[in-house]
NUZAGU-493789 format. One record per residue (C-alpha): z, x, y. Coordinates in steps of 0.1 Angstrom, whole numbers, padded with zeros to 4 digits, always signed. Example, Ala and Ser with C-alpha at 12.3 -4.5 7.8 and 13.67 -1.06 7.14 Angstrom:
+0078+0123-0045+0071+0137-0011
//
This chain:
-0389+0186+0593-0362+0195+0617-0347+0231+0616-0312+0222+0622-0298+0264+0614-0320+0296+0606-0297+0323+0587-0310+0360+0596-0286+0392+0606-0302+0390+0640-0299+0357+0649-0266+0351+0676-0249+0320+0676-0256+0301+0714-0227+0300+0739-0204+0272+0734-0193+0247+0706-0217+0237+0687-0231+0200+0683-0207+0175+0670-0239+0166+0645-0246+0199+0636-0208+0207+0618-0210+0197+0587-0246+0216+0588-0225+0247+0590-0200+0239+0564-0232+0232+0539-0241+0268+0551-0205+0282+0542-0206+0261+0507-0240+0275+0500-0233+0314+0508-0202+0309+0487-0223+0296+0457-0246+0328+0460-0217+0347+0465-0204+0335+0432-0239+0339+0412-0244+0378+0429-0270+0371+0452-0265+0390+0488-0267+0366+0518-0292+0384+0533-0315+0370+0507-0313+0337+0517-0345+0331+0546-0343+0295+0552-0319+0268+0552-0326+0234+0562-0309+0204+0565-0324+0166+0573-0310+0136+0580-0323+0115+0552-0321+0075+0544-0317+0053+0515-0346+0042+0491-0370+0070+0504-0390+0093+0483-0386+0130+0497-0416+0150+0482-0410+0187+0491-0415+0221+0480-0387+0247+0471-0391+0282+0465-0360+0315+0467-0370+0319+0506-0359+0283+0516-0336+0258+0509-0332+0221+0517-0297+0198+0527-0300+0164+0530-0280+0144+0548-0268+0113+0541-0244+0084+0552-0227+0047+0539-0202+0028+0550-0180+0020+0519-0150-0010+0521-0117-0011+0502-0128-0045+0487-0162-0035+0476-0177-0013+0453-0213+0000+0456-0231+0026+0434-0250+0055+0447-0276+0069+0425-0298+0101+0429-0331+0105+0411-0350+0136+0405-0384+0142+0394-0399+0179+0394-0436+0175+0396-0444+0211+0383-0429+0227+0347-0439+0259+0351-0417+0269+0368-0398+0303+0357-0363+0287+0369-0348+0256+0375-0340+0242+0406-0303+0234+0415-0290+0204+0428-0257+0197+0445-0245+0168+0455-0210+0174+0482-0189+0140+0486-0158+0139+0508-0137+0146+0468-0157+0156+0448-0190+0174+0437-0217+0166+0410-0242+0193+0403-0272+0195+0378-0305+0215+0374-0341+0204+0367-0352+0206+0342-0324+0192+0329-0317+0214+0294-0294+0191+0269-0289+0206+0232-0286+0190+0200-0278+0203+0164-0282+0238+0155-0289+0247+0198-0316+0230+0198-0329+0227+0232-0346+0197+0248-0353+0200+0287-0363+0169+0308-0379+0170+0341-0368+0131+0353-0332+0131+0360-0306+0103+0370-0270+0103+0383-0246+0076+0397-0223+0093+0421-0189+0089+0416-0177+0063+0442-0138+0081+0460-0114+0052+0466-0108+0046+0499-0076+0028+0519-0092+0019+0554-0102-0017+0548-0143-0002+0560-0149+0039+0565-0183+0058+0570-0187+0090+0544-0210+0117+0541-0226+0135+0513-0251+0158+0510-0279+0168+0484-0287+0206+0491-0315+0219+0470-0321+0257+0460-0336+0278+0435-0341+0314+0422-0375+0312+0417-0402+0330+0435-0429+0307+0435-0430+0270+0451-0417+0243+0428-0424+0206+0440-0399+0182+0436-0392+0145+0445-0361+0132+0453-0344+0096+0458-0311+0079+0462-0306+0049+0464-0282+0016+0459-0274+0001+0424-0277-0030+0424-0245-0050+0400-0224-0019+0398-0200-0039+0400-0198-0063+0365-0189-0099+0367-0172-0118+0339-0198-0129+0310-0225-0123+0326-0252-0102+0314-0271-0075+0331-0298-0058+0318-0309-0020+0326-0326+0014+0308-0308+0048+0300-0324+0081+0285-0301+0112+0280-0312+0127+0315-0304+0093+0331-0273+0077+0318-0255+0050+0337-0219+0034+0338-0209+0005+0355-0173-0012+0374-0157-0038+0359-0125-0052+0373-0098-0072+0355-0097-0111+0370-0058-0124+0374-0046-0140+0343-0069-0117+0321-0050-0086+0302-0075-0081+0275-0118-0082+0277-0140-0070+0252-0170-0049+0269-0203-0057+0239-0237-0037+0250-0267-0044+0231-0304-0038+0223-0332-0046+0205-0340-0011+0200-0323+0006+0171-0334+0037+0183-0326+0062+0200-0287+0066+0193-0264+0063+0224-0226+0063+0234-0210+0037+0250-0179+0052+0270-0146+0035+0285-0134+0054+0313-0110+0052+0342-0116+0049+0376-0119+0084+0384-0138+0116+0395-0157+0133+0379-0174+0108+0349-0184+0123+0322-0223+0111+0318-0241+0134+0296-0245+0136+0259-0224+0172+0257-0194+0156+0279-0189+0119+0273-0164+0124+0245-0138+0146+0271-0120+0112+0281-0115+0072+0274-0125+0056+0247-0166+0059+0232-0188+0049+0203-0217+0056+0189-0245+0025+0186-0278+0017+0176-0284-0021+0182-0249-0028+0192-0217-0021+0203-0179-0032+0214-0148-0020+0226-0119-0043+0236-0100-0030+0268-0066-0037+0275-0053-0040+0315-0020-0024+0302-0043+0012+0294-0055+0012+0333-0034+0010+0362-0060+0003+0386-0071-0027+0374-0105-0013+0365-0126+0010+0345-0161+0021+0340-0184+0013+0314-0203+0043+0303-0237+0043+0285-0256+0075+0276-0286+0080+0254-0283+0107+0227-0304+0135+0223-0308+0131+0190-0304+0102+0163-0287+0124+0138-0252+0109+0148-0266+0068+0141-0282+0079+0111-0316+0085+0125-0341+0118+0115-0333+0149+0122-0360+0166+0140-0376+0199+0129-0358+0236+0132-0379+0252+0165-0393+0288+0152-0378+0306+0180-0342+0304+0192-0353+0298+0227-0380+0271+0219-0381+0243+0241-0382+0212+0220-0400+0181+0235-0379+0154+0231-0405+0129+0243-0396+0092+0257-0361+0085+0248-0358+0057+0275-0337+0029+0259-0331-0010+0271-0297-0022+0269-0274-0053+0284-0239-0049+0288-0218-0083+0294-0179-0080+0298-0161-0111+0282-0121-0118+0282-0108-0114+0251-0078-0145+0231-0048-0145+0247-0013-0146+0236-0018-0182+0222-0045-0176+0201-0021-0148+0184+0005-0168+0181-0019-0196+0166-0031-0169+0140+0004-0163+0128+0014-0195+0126-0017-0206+0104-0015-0176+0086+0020-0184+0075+0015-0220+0072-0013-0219+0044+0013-0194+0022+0041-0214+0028+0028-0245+0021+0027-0225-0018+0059-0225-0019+0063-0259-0014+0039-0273-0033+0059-0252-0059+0089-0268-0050+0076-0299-0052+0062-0296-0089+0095-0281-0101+0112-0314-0087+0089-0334-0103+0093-0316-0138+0136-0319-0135+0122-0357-0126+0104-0362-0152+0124-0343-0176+0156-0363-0168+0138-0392-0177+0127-0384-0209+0160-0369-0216+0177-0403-0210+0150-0419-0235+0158-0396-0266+0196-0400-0251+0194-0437-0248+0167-0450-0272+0184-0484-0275+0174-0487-0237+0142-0486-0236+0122-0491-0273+0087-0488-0284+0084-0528-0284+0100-0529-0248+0066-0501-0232+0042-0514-0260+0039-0479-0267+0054-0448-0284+0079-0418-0265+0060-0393-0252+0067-0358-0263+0088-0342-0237+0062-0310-0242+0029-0332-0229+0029-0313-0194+0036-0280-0184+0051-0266-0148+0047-0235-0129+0087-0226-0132+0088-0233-0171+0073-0233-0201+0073-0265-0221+0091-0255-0254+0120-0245-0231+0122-0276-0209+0123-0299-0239+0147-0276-0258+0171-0280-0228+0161-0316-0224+0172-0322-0261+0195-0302-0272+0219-0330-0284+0194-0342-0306+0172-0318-0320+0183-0328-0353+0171-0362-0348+0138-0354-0336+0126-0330-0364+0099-0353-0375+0084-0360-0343+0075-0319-0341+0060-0319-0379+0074-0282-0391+0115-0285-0383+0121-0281-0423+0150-0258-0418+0184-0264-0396+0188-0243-0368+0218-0221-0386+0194-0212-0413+0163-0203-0386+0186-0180-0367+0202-0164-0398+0167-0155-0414+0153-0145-0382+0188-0119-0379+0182-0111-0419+0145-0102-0404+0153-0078-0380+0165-0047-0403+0162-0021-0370+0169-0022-0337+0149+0007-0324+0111+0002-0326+0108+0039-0336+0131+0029-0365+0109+0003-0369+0078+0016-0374+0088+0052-0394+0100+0033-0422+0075+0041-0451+0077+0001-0466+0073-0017-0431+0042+0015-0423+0025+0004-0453+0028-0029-0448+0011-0026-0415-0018-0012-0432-0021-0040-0453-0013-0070-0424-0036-0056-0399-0064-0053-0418-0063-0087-0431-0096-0108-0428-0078-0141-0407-0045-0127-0390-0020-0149-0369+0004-0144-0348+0034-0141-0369+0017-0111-0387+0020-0093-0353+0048-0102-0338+0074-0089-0362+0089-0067-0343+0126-0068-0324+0116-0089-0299+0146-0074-0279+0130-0039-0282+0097-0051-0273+0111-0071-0244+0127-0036-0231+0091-0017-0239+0074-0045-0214+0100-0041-0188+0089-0006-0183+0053-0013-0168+0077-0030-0143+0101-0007-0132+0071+0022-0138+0044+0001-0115+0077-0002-0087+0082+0035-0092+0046+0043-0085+0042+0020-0058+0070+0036-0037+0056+0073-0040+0021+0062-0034+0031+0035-0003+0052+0060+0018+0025+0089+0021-0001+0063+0025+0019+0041+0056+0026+0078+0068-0016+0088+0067-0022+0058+0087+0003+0063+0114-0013+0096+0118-0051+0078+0117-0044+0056+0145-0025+0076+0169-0053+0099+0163-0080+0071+0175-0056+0058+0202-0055+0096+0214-0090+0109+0215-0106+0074+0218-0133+0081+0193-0141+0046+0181-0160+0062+0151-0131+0074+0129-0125+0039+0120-0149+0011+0108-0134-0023+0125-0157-0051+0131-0155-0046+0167-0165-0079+0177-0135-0095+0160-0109-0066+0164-0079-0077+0182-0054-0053+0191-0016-0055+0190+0002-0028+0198-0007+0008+0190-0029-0014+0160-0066-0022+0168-0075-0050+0145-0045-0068+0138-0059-0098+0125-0071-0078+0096-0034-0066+0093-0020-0098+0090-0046-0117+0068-0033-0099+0038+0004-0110+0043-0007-0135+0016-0010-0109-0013+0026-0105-0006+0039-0139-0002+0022-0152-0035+0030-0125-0054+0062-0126-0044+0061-0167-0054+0049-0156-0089+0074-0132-0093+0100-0163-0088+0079-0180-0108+0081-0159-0139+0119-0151-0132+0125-0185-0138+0107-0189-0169+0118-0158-0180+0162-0171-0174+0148-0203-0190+0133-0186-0222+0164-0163-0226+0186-0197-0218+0166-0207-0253+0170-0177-0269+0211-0180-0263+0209-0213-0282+0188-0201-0307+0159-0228-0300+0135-0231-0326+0110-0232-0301+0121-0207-0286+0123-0179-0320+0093-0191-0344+0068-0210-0323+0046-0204-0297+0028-0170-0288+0062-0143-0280+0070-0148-0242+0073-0111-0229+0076-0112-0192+0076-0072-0181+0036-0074-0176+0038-0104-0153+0065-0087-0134+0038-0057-0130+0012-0081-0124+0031-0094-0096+0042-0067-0075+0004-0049-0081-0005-0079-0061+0025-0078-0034+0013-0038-0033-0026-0048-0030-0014-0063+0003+0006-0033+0017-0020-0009+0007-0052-0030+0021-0034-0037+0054-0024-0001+0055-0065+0007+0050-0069-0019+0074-0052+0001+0100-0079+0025+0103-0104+0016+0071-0129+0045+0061-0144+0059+0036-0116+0088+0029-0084+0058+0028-0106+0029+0011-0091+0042-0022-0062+0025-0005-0075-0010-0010-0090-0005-0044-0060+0016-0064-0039-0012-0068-0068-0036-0080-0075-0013-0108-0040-0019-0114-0045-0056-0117-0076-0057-0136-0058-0034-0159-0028-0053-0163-0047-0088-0166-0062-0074-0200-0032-0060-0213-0016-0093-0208-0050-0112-0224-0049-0083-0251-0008-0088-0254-0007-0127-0261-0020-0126-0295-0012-0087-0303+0022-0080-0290+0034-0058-0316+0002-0030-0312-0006-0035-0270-0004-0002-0254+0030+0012-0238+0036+0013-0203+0030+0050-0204-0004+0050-0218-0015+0023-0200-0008+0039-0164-0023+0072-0176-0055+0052-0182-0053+0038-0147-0046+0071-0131-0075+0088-0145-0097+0057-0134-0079+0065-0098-0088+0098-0104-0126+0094-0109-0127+0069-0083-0114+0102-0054-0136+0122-0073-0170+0096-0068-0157+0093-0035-0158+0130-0023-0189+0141-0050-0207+0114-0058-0232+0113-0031-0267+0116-0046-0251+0139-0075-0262+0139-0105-0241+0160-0122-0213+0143-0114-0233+0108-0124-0242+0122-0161-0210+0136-0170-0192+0099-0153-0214+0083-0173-0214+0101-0211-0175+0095-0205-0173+0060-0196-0196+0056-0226-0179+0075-0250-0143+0059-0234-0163+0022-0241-0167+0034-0279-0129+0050-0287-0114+0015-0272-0135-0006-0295-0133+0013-0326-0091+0009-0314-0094-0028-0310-0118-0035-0341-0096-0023-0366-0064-0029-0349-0052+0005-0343-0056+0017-0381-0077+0045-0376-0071+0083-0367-0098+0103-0342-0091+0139-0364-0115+0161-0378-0132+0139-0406-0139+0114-0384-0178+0123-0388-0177+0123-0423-0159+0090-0424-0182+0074-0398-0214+0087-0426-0198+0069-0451-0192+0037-0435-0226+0039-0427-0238+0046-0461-0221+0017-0479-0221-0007-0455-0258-0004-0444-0279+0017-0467-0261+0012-0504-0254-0025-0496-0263-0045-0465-0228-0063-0459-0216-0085-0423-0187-0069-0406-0156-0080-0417-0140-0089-0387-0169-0113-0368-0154-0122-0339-0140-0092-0330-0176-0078-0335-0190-0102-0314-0167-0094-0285-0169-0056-0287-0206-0055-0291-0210-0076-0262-0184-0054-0246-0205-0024-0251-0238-0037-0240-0223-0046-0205-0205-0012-0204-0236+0006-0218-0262-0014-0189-0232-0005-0162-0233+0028-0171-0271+0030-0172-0275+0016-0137-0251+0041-0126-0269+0066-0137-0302+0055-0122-0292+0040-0088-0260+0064-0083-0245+0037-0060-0230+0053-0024-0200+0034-0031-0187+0043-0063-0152+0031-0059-0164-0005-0058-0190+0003-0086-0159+0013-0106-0137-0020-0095-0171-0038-0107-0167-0026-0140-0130-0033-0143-0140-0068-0134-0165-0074-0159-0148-0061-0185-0119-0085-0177-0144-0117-0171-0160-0111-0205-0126-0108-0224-0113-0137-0206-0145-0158-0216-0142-0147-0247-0105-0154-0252-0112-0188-0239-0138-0195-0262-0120-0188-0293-0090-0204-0282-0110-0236-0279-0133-0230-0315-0094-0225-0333-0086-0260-0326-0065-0253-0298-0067-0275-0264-0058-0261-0231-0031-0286-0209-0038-0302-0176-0016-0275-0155-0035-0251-0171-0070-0264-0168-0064-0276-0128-0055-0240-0120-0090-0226-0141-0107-0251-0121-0094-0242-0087-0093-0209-0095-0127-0205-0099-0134-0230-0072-0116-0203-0048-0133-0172-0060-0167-0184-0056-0160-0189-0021-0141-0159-0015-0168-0141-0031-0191-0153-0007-0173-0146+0022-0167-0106+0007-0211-0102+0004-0211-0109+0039-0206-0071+0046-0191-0071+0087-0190-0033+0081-0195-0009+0058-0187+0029+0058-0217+0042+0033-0237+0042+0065-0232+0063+0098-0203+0042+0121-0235+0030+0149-0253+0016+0119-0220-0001+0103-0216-0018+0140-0250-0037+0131-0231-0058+0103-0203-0068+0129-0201-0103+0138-0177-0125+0161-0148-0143+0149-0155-0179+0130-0116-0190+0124-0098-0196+0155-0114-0170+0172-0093-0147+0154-0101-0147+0119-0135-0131+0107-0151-0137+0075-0131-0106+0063-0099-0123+0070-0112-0153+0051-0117-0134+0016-0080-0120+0024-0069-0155+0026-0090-0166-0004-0089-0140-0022-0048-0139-0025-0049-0179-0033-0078-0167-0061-0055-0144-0075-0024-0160-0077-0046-0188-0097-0055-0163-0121-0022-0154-0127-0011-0189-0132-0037-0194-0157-0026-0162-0175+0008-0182-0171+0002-0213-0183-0030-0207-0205-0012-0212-0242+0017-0233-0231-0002-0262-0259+0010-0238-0286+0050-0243-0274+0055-0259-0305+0036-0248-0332+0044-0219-0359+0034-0183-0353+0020-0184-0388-0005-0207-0376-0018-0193-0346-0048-0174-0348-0056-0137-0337-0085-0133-0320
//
């Protein structure tokens, strides 16, 4: 030991300048009274003050009481090209001490102090103090292409008795990170440690992925710029940059455009508790003041810095993602060409039949009605295709036994109201209801005797009521989501938002763009069904117009207002999932499923509406259904969580709601819930099961409904039991089953009436469900999920697997759109084989 300076009132400062070496002893003596100053303590206290020239990668074992204090010296020559790290490490070899010793660490701009034991809180104050402590200076920028600094570690403390310390700085070996390669090291919340990475030419965007094999404990991986001080420590790493909580692993793509130097540091800190990933939460301490042992918390990590696509790749995503909607259209295109085609030559055979005859083709015409398209429905093509000579070609239908006049005046004679109100208060037509409905066999034409242009004006409301609602719920929700990701891009906390980090590329102010864009196809195939069904629906009126036989007395009645809701509940499923996309969580997920309840809503009202369009539910009704689903699915959101209040009553209703729709459905709407509905229910009972055993009248509607009801029932009874943390995907669930089952069912009974399905028809259920069992697959493969804490939801992520843009999230966009616009095709094009035969023959089912 050396004694540079002795501090005492007596002492006289020697003739003379002092030592050129001995300077910046003096200004340590200066910093130091000023520090005492500051906590109250007289100078005169201080007895001792000594300073030593120390050197790199020693140990310095020493002893530190309130009579003495120790200033080491130390020196590195630092270039303008090169980066090194400085790290000091403490270790205080006694506890028992009644304060902590205070270390400061003077550079030439800037100053890092810290005490031993190091105290670091938690939840609730809890206090955990550690006795090992490690910091990485903070490295000043210099110009000078090679320049010589000093800093200096002066050691003090308050306490009486002799506290021994060790102490150690040394180099860091890779502070500096090289591109995709990995480096391993160990943290623990006394000892974090961050790391340089500078950006190579040519490279605007890396992705910076640390790792471990260790789940726990929790730490925070930090971006932050190049400069002084870093925040390091679990209480300050969230002041600046961008951080996350992780567990096993963890991402963050950095773009040069965010730092002007051309550099940042990477950050890793080791929580004091696991609380934040999802871990236990350690026990209350007894006492306030209670020291709480932490115990090891040392952690293994790597950290590898890889560049991230360029501008190529993005452009490459666009153009596939537009490319595989596009090529919709014109495969749309090309089977409306085909149809004209096709039709133009059969038109030219019932025009010309001296041309081409039976004997000439060996076989008989064809009926123009054989094939379906997308764009129109066969009893309208072939009406257009032979209008001239529909007179001629009455026996080749089997049922033309009046003339077109005397079809169109009946149907006129028919019509005695114009207003379905009028319609339905007239005392005849209401008792005549009583008696059609409740018929054994009904068909068609026994519930579809309405004005079909009333009914045609009730569809067109879901519509214009579905665009209504989607342009007060879109604006607030665009507007939310804004505000979410200018509040990530502000704070930089990576856990507001659950992307798949490892496949998140940003554009923009957007993070994950590619999950933006994947759902453009929602709206570009429900916009290609909305043409769709604008063109059958100017082709059916076209009929209409002439008064096509087809067109008025056969087929199931063509009402296109729920296929116009269908299709712009599927354009809105896009906006709203890529506006949940922006920043998706578990408070904006309702976001992505609203508009699906919508759909699975609307698909059964159409399935329910084919055979039953006089009695299917207005538009009104039906979207104050949906909204209280909506409205149970926020309410399971915020409450559901382990309650089981919330679970019980959720459950009795959806049973009870299961039981009101199929007593509706069973007997068609003829029956009243009022006051004697017990008694009426007792009597049913009575001479139906006790006073004679006798089969429901209506079989296949029994069969449907109980089946109905034991899915509904089991749902609701799995509900109850597991209380699933995602309850707005346990509701879509049941919205889905409810509309596979009818669609079986419909299906099923379509086929045991004698009917046939068509080719168009068939391909699309094929591919259709060809596409949903993928896209299905791809939707289980869970990248993220918000029901866990964000660290453990960075477990699921995964890299890209399509382009190295897409993820498999992108792909059940992609599939799922295709899947859905199949299922609206089939809806479409389902009963297109009953173009041409009599309402009075079609069954109700």
């Amino acid at each position: 030991m050396v004694l540079r300076s002795s501090w005492k009132s007596r002492h006289k400062n020697s003739c003379g300048p002092a030592p050129r070496w001995i300077r910046p002893g003096l200004a340590a003596l200066l910093w130091l009274c000023a520090i005492r100053l500051a906590c109250g303590i007289e100078v005169g206290e201080i007895k001792t003050i000594v300073q030593k020239d120390a050197e790199f990668d020693a140990n310095y074992n020493d002893m530190v009481t309130s009579e003495n204090q120790t200033i080491y010296a130390f020196n590195h020559t630092i270039s303008r090209n090169k980066t090194e790290g400085v790290r000091v490490s403490v270790d205080v070899l006694s506890n028992k001490s009644e304060s902590p010793i205070l270390f400061v660490v003077r550079q030439k701009q800037g100053v890092l102090s810290f005490q031993v034991p190091l105290i670091l809180r938690g939840l609730y104050q809890r206090k955990y103090p550690y006795y090992d402590v490690g910091r990485t200076l903070c490295q000043p920028p210099t110009r000078a292409a090679s320049e010589t600094q000093y800093f200096f570690v002066d050691v003090s403390t308050l306490s009486s008795q002799g506290t021994n310390y060790q102490l150690r700085v040394s180099r860091v070996e890779s502070f500096t990170l090289q591109t995709n390669k990995k480096f391993s090291f160990t943290a623990s919340p006394s000892q974090p440690q961050y790391f340089k990475y500078v950006f190579q030419d040519g490279v605007d965007t890396v992705i910076v992925k640390v790792n471990s094999d260790m789940t726990f404990p929790c730490s925070v991986m930090s971006i932050q710029d190049i400069q002084c001080p870093i925040y390091d420590l679990d209480n300050n790493v969230a002041f600046i940059g961008m951080y996350q909580t992780m567990t096993k692993k963890g991402a963050i793509t950095v773009q040069r455009k965010d730092f002007p130097s051309n550099s940042f540091y990477v950050v890793v800190v080791v929580k004091t508790e696991d609380e934040a990933c999802g871990g236990p939460l350690r026990f209350y301490p007894l006492r306030p003041d209670q020291l709480i042992d932490a115990g090891n918390r040392s952690k293994a990590l790597d950290v590898m810095v890889s560049p991230a696509i360029n501008l190529e790749a993005y452009v490459m995503g666009m153009l596939f993602c537009l490319g595989i909607f596009f090529s919709f259209y014109l495969l749309t295109l090309l089977c409306v060409c085909l149809e004209r085609a096709r039709l133009n030559k059969r038109r030219n055979v019932f025009l010309n039949p001296a041309d081409m005859s039976p004997a000439e083709t060996g076989k008989t015409p064809a009926s123009p009605n054989e094939y379906g398209s997308f764009a129109d429905n066969g009893s309208t093509m072939s009406s257009e295709a032979i209008t001239d000579s529909a007179t001629s070609t009455d026996n080749n239908y089997g049922y033309m036994e009046r003339s077109l006049e005397s079809v169109a005046r009946s149907r006129q004679e028919s019509l005695s109201s114009i207003e379905e109100d009028d319609y339905d208060t007239l005392d005849d037509i209401h008792s005549d209801k009583n008696i059609v409905r409740t018929k054994k066999f009904l068909y068609v034409a026994d519930l579809a005797r309405k004005d079909k242009r009333i009914l045609s004006k009730k569809y067109q409301i879901y519509f214009w009521n579905i665009a209504t609602i989607a342009v007060f719920y879109a604006l607030p929700v665009v507007q939310l989501v804004i505000t979410y990701q200018t509040v990530v891009n502000v704070t930089g906390n990576q856990d507001i938002c659950y992307y798949n980090f490892l496949c998140a590329h940003p554009l923009g102010a957007l993070s994950a763009f590619n999950n933006i864009l994947s759902n453009l196809g929602y709206v570009m195939l429900g916009l290609l069904f909305l043409l769709i069904v604008l063109k059958r629906d100017l082709a059916q009126n076209r009929a209409l117009e002439r008064h096509d036989v087809n067109a008025l007395e056969c087929g199931i009645p063509k009402h296109f207002g729920l296929f116009y809701a269908m299709g712009t509940a599927l354009m809105m499923e896009g906006l709203l999932s890529a506006c949940y996309h922006v920043c998706p969580n578990y408070t904006n997920f309702q976001f992505d499923t609203s508009f699906m309840y919508m759909i699975a809503g609307l698909c059964m009202l159409k399935l329910y509406q084919k055979r039953h369009p006089d009695i299917n539910a207005s538009a009104y009704t039906a979207y104050a259904c949906l909204a209280a689903v909506i409205f149970f699915s926020v309410l399971g959101v915020v409450f559901g969580r382990d309650n089981t209040a919330f679970w019980i009553v959720f459950s009795v209703i959806h049973i009870l709601a299961t039981l009101l729709l199929s007593t509706q459905l069973y007997y068609m709407g003829r029956w009243r819930l009022n006051a004697g509905i017990m008694r009426r229910i007792v009597y049913v009972i009575y001479t139906d099961c006790i006073r004679q055993c006798s089969g429901p009248m209506y079989i296949d509607r029994m069969v449907l409904l109980v089946m109905g009801n034991i899915v509904n029932w089991s749902l609701a009874a799995y509900g109850l039991i597991q209380r699933p943390n995602d309850f707005a995907s346990y509701l879509l669930a049941i919205a889905i089953c409810n509309l596979l089952l009818y669609f079986a069912f419909y299906i099923i009974m379509k086929l045991r009436s004698g009917e046939r399905i068509k080719c168009l028809a068939l391909v699309c259920i094929l591919f259709t469900a060809v596409v949903w069992g993928f896209a299905l697959y791809f939707f289980f493969q869970g990248l993220s999920t918000w029901q866990k804490t964000p660290a453990e939801s960075r477990e699921h992520n995964r890299d890209c697997i399509l382009l190295s843009f897409f993820d498999d999230h992108d792909i059940w966009h992609f599939l799922s759109s295709i899947a859905m616009f199949g299922s609206f095709l089939v809806l479409l094009t389902m009963d297109d084989d009953l173009d041409t035969v009599q309402r009075d023959k079609i069954y109700v089912f």
